[in-house]
C-alpha positions in Angstrom: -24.8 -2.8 11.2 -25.2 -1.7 7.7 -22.2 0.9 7.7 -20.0 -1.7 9.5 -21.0 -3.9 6.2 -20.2 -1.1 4.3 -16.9 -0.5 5.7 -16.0 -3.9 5.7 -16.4 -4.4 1.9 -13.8 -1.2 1.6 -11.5 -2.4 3.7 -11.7 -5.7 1.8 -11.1 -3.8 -1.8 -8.3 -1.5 -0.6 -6.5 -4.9 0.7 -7.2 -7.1 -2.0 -6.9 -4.2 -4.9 -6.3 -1.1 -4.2 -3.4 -0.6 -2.2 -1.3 -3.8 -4.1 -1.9 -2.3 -7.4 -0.8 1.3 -6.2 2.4 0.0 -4.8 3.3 -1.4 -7.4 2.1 1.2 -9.8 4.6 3.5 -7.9 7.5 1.0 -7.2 7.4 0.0 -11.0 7.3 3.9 -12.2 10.2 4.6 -9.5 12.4 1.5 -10.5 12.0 3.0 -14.6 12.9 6.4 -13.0 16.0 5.1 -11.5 17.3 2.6 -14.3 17.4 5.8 -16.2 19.0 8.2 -14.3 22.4 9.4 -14.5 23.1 10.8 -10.9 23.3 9.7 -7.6 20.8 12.1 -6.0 18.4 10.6 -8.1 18.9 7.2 -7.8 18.8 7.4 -4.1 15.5 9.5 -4.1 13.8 6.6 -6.0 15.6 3.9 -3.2 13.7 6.1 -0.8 10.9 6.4 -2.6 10.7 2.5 -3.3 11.3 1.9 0.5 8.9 4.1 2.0 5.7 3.0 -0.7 6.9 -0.8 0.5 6.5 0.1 4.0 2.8 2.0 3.7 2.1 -0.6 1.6 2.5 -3.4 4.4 1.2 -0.5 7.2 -1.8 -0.4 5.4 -2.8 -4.1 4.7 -1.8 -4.8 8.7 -4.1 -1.9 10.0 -6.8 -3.3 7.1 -6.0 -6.4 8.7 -6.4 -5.4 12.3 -9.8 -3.7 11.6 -11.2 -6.4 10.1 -9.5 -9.0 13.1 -11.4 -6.4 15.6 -14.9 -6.6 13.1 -15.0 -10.2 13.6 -14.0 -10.4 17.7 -16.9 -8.2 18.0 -19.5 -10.0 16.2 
């Protein structure tokens, strides 16, 4: 029951800390990158950057989610 515990508190600091503050670390440093570029190719590189840290952003807070949902049926 201990590493259950364990795991539990990580889960609870990637969703609460860790994975916020990274995507938005990495959104904030792409939309810098793309308010200075000059070309196109660039500019959509950091869209596509943006879009897909947004989406593993909410991926991982739902499966964080989901493990802890399962934690607690099984209790």
């Amino acid at each position: 029951m201990q590493a259950i515990n364990y795991l539990t508190d990580w889960i609870n600091w990637m969703t609460l800390l860790i994975i916020p503050a990274g995507a938005g670390t990495m959104i904030t440093y792409q939309a810098l990158r793309k308010s200075t570029a000059t070309d196109d190719s660039t500019i959509q590189e950091c869209n596509k950057k943006i879009s897909n840290t947004i989406k593993g952003a909410i991926i991982g807070i739902t499966i964080a989610g989901t493990i802890t949902a399962v934690k607690k049926f099984y209790e």
